[in-house]
C-alpha positions, 0 to 999 in steps of 0.5 A: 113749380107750376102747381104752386104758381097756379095756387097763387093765381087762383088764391090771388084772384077768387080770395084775396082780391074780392076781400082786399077793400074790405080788409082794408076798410075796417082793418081787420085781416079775416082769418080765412084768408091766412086759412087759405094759404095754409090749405095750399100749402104756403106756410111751408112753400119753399121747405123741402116736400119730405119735411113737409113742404112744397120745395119751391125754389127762390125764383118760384117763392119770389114768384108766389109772393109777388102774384099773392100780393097783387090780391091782398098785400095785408095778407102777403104782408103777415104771411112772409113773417112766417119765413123767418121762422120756417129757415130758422127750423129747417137749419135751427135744433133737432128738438125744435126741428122736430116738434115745430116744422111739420106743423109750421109747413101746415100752417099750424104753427104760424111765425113772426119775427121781432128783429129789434136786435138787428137794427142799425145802432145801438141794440134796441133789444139786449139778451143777456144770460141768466142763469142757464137761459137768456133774458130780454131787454128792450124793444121790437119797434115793427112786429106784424101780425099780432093776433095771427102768429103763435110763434116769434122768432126775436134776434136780439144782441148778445154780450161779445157782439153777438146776435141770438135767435130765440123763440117766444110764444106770441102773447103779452105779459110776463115781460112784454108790453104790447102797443098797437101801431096805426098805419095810414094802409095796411092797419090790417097787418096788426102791426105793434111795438114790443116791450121786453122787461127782462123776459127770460127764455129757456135755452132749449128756445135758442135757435142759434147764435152767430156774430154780429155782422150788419154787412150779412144781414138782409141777402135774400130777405132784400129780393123777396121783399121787392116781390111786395111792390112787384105784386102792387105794381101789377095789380096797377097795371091789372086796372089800367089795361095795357100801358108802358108800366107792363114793360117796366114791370118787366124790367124792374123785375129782372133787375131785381132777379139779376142784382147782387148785394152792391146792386139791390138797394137800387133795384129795391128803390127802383120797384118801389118808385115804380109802384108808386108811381103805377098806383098814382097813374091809376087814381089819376087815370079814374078821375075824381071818383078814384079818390073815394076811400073804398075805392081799390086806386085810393088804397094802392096809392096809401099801401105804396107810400107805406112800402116806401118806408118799410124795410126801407135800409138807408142805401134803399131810402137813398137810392129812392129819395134821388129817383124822387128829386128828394135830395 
């Protein structure tokens, strides 16, 4: 998937990159940069190319985000939501399958996810059948991307320890509060908490229903959101010119490719403590000047310490407080 590598490059480097200090300064993602990967066909880049789709396989995906997140990680970080929903069609209903997946490939229909069920604990999001449909109840406490998707895929917990994906029209009202969360980085990817108030979702909304097993959740999800701080790191590295971190980069990334499920969390902490340690290296190596707050230094460095946290599971967050000396 050459062609696909070489879209991300050109988007990477001649949109995303030339905007990213912008976007990070008044915290508005412009819609031409979401505009751009739906022209290159990003929305539906690992569906296959008779349903519409690019037909990338993992390496290439991982590959794609990574090289898109050097450029402008708001940006990469609200177009992978769309993931969710594009596996959920291409395995969910025929009816939805159907009338969703052309458009969801072109960018047309652009998805989030509200996965306010799947959290470790007790539910922070309940459905329970109503009357032929299912009704929603509680939280989505981290929803990015509100005002730029149409579509969410929510998972929430259903009676007999069940978990069901549905799918919603992104808009507030009729049962869901919205609240805007404020980021210290990344306040661009329009990130907020979703109330439920006993939402009701017709059935022909549901994408599927499966067991609940905290132990299955996560799989690729985990490889390709190491690509988030890959494509951080190497835009560090881009700054700095050659350095040791090129080797690191290398390696951090192969031990992701190569890592199983026993194996990723402490790959995931690995990447991470290395971006952030690439994006300290680069303010360091400006001198004072790096620490003005337009600079792209001063913004690696926050947008590292949000990624610290995010998808960060408690072996991730183990994993990375002992590389630290946090423990």
């Amino acid at each position: 998937m050459q062609d696909a590598s070489s879209r991300a490059e050109r988007l990477a480097e001649e949109v995303l990159l030339p905007a990213a200090s912008t976007t990070d300064r008044t915290g508005e993602l412009p819609a031409a940069n979401l505009d751009a990967l739906a022209a290159a066909g990003f929305y539906g880049l690992f569906a296959p190319p008779e349903l519409g789709g690019l037909g990338a396989d993992f390496p290439t995906t991982c590959a794609v985000v990574e090289t898109l997140a050097s450029g402008c990680l708001a940006t990469t970080f609200v177009w992978v939501q769309h993931f969710g929903l594009l596996r959920s069609l291409l395995t969910g209903p025929v009816p939805l399958r159907s009338a969703w997946l052309g458009p969801a490939c072109r960018g047309e229909r652009r998805g989030g996810i509200a996965f306010g069920g799947l959290l470790p604990g007790p539910p922070a999001l309940l459905a329970r059948p109503s009357g032929g449909s299912w009704a929603l109840d509680g939280v989505a406490p981290w929803v990015s991307g509100w005002g730029h998707i149409d579509t969410l895929e929510v998972a929430a917990r259903g009676p007999g320890d069940v978990v069901v994906h549905m799918a919603l029209d992104a808009v507030g009202g009729g049962g869901i509060t919205v609240t805007r969360r404020r980021l210290v980085a990344l306040d661009a990817t329009d990130t907020v908490r979703l109330g439920f108030d006993g939402v009701v979702v017709p059935a022909e909304r549901v994408l599927r229903v499966v067991p609940w097993d905290p132990a299955a959740s996560g799989g690729a999800s985990l490889r390709l959101n190491g690509s988030l701080a890959l494509g951080l790191t190497r835009r560090c590295c881009s700054l700095l010119g050659p350095s040791a971190l090129d080797a690191e980069l290398a390696a951090r990334r192969a031990a992701l490719d190569a890592a199983g499920a026993a194996a990723m969390p402490a790959a995931r902490a690995a990447a991470t403590e290395l971006a952030l340690r690439a994006a300290t290296a680069l303010l360091v190596s400006g001198g004072s000047r790096a620490a003005l707050a337009d600079g792209p230094a001063a913004r690696l460095v926050r947008e590292a310490m949000v990624l610290s946290v995010f998808a960060s599971r408690s072996e991730i967050k183990v994993a990375l407080l002992d590389r630290l000396g946090g423990r």
